[in-house]
N, C-alpha and C positions, 0 to 999 in steps of 0.2 A: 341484503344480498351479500353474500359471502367476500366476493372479488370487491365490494364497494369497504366492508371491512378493514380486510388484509392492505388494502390501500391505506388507511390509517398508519401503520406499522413502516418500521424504515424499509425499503425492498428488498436486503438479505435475510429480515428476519422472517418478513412475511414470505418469502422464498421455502425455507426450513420450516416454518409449518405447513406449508402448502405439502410439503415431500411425505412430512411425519402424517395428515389427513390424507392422504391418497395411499400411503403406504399402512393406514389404517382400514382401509377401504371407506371411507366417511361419507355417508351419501354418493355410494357408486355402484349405482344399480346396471345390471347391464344395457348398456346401450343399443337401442332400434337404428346401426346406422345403414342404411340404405348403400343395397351394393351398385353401382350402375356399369355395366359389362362395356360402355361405351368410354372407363375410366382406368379399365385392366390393363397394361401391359407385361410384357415378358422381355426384361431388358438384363444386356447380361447372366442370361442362364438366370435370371430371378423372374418371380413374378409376385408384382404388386400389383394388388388390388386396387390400389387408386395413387397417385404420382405426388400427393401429398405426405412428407415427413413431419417430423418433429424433429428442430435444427439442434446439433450439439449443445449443451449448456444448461440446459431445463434439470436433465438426468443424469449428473455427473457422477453418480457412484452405482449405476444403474438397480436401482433400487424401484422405481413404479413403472416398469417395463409392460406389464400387461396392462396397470391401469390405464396409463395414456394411451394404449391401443387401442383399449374400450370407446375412445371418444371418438374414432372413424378414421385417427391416421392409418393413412397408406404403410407409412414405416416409421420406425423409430430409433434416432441416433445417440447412445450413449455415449458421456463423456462430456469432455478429455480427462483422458486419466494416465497417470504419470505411473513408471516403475515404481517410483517411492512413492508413500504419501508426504502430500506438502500442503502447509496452513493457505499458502497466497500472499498477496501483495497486505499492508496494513487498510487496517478497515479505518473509516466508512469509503466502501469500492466500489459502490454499486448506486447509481441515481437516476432517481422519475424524470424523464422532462414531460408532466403532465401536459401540458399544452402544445408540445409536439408529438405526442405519443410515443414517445422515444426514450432508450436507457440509454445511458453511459457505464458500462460496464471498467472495470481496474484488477478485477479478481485475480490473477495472474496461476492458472491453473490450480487452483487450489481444490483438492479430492482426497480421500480415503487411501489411493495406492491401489496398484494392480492385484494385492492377493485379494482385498477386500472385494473389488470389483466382480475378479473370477468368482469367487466363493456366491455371490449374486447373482453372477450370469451363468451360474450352475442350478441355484434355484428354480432359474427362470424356464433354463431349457429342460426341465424332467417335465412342466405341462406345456410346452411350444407350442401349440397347433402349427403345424405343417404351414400352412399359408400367412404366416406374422413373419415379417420380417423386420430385422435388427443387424442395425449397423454400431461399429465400436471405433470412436474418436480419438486416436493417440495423441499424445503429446511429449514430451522432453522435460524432467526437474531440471528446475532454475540454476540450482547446484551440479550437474552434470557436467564431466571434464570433457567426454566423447557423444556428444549432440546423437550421432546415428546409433551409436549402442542401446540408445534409451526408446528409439524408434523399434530398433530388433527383437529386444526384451519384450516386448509389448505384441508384435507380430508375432512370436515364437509363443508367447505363454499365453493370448488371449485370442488369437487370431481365429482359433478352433470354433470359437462358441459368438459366432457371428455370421450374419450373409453376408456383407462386406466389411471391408477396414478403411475409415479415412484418416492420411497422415495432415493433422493439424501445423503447420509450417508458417501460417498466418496471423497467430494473436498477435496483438499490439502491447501485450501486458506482460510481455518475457523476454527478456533484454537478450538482443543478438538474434531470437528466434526467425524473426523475418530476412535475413541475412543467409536463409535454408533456400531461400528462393530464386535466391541470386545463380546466375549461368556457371557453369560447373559444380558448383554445390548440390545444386537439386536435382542433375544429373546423377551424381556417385552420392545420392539418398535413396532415389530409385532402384539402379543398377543392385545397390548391397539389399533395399528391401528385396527383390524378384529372385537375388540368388537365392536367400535366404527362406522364401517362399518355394522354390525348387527341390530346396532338400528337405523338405517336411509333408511326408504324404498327408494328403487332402488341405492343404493349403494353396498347392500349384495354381491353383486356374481360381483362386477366393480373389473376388476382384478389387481392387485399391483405386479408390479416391483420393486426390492433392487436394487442401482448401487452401484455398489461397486470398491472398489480399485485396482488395478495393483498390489500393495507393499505389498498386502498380503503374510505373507510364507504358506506351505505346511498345517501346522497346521491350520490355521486361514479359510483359504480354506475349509478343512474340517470340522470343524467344523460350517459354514455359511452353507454348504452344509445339515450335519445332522440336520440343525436347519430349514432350508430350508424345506425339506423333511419330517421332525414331525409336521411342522405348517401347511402342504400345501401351500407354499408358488406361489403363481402363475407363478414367473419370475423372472429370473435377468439378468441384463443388464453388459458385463464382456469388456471394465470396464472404470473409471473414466482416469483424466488425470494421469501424474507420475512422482512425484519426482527424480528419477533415472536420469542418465544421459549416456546413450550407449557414448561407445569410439567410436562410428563411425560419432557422432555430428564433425562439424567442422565450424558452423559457430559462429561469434567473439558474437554472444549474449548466447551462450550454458549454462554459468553459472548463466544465471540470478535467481531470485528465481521464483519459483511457480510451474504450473503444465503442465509438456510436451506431446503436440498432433500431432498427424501427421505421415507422412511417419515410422520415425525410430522406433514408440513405433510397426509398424502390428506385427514383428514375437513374440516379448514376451505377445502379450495381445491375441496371437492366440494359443499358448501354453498357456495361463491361460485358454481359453475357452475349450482348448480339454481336462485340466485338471477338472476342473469344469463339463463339461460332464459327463465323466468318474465317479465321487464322486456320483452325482447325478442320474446315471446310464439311463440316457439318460430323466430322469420323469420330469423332469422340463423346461419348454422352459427359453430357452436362448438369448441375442441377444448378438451380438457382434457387438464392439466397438474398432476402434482403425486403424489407417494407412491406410484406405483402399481407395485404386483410381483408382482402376479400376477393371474390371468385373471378372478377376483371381481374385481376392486380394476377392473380394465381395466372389468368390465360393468357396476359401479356408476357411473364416470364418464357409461359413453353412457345408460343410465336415468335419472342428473341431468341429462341433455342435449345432451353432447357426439355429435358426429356423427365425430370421430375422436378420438384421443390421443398424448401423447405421451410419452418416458419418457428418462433418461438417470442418473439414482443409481443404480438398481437394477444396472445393469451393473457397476459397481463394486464392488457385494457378492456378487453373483449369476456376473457376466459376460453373454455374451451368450446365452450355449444357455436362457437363462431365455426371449427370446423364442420360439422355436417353443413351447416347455412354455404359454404364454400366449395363443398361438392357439389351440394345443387346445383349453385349460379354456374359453376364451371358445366355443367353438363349441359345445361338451358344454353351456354353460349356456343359449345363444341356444335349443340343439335340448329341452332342457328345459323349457323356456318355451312351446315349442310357435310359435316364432318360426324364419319358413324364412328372412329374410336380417336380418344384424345394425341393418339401418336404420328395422325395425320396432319396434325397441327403446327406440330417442332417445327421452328423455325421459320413460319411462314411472312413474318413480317420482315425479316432480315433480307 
C-alpha cells in the first residue's frame, strides 16, 4: 500500500512526493463520494457541501486543489503562503510520533511566494466548478519589518481567487508571530485588514477567518473573543498546532521542538472551541481544528460549536479514503440524533 511506503521515507520527503503524485494525477480516478443533503450547509453567503475541510499545510503552494477535492472534502484550505518565497526553518522539521499518531511540525512557513501561488490559483479557477470551495491561508516572511503589510499584500493580490481568507496569526514556528494576537495588536490587524478589504470591489463582504493558538489562557481567549465580536469578525478557525506536550506522548520523537498535531492535541483543542463558543455566545462561526479521525471525533467538534472542521494528520496515518468513511459515520450519527441537517447540531453539547 502506498501510505504504508511513503512511511518508510523521512516525512518531508514523503510529503513532496505525495504533492508531485497527486499533482501527476497518479491513481486518481474520479471519486464516488456520496453527497448527503443532511451535510449541506450555506454559511456566510457560501455553500458547502459537507462541513469537512482540508487544514492549512497539506497545500502550501496550492498546487493539488482539485485533486484533494476529488477525495469528498467539503473545502479546501491553501497555504500559508508568504509575499516572498521563503525556504523555512532548518531541516529535519518535520517528525512521526508513530505511536501517537501525531506530527511535530518546525517548518516555519516555508512556500513558493504569492506570485507562484496566484499563477496556481489562476489555473485552478479557469475549471472551478461553481460548487468547490477554496479557502487561502496568509502568513508574514520571517524577515518582514512591517508584520501587517505582509498580511495586506496577500489580501489585496490573492484575496480575489478564494471564498475565504484565513489570517494565520498562530504558528509556533515564526518568532514574534504569536505576539499578532496579543490585545491591541490583533485589533489594528483587523481594523487595517477590513479597510483594506473596503476599497477593493468584490473583496468587501469576502469573509475572513483568525487561526489562532491552542496556548492561549482564559484571558487572551476573551479578549480575541470581545474583539472578535466588536469588529464583526467573520470566523475563527480554533486552533493552530501546540507547543504543549500531553503526558500521554510516548513516542521517542515527543520532545522535539515545534508544533504538535494529531491525535493527542482533539480533547484540549475541543475544550478551547466550546470555550470560544460560549465567549462569543454562539455569533460567530467557528471551525474546529485538531485530532480529529473519525466521524465521532468530526460530531464532537460541531456539538462543542464548530459550524465546520478541519483535518490534515489523519491522512498521513489513515490516507485519504478515511474521508468518505467520516461522512458517513457523521451522517449515521446526525440521523441518530434525530437531527435532519448537520447545522442543528452546532453547539449542542456546550
Amino acid at each position: 500500500m502506498l501510505i504504508n511506503l511513503l512511511r518508510l521515507l523521512p516525512p518531508e520527503t514523503a510529503h513532496e512526493i505525495t504533492i508531485k503524485l497527486l499533482k501527476s494525477n497518479f491513481n486518481l480516478k474520479k471519486k464516488n463520494t456520496k453527497i448527503y443533503k443532511s451535510l449541506n450547509q450555506t454559511i456566510l453567503g457560501i455553500n458547502f457541501k459537507n462541513p469537512i475541510g482540508l487544514a492549512a499545510g497539506f497545500d502550501k503552494n496550492a498546487e493539488v486543489i482539485s485533486q484533494m477535492l476529488s477525495y469528498g472534502f467539503g473545502f479546501v484550505e491553501v497555504g500559508t503562503v508568504t509575499p516572498k518565497e521563503q525556504l523555512g526553518n532548518e531541516k529535519p522539521r518535520v517528525f512521526r510520533l508513530l505511536e501517537d499518531e501525531a506530527i511535530i511540525n518546525h517548518l516555519g512557513f516555508n512556500n513558493k511566494g504569492s506570485k507562484n501561488f496566484l499563477s496556481n490559483l489562476e489555473v485552478f479557477y479557469k475549471n472551478k466548478d461553481i460548487n468547490e470551495v477554496v479557502g487561502i491561508n496568509i502568513g508574514k516572511n520571517k524577515s518582514t519589518q512591517n508584520d501587517i503589510d505582509d498580511y495586506l499584500y496577500c489580501v489585496e493580490n490573492l484575496g480575489m481567487y478564494s471564498d475565504y481568507i484565513t489570517i494565520n496569526i498562530s504558528s509556533p514556528n515564526t518568532p514574534g508571530l504569536r505576539d499578532l494576537q496579543l490585545r491591541g495588536r490583533i485589533e489594528a490587524l483587523v481594523k487595517k485588514i477590513q479597510l483594506k478589504q473596503s476599497e477593493i470591489e468584490g473583496l468587501a463582504k469576502k469573509p475572513i477567518f483568525i487561526k489562532i493558538s491552542p496556548d492561549l489562557d482564559d484571558e487572551q481567549l476573551r479578549d480575541i473573543a470581545l474583539m472578535s465580536l466588536a469588529n464583526n469578525v467573520n470566523g475563527l478557525i480554533i486552533s493552530n498546532s501546540t507547543i504543549m506536550r500531553p503526558d500521554s506522548l510516548i513516542s521517542p520523537n515527543k520532545n522535539e521542538v515545534g508544533g504538535l498535531s494529531g491525535k493527542p492535541i482533539f480533547l484540549n483543542s475541543t475544550i478551547l472551541l466550546k470555550k470560544m463558543y460560549s465567549l462569543t455566545n454562539g455569533q460567530i462561526t467557528l471551525v474546529g481544528v485538531g485530532g480529529i479521525s473519525s466521524g465521532h471525533e468530526c460530531y464532537e467538534k460541531i456539538k462543542a460549536g464548530a459550524s465546520l472542521v478541519q483535518l490534515y494528520t489523519v491522512l498521513i496515518y489513515k490516507g485519504p479514503k478515511i474521508i468518505n468513511k467520516i461522512l458517513k459515520e457523521l451522517n449515521e450519527l446526525i440521523t441518530i440524533d434525530g437531527y435532519k441537517n448537520i447545522s442543528d447540531s452546532i453547539g449542542k453539547s456546550v
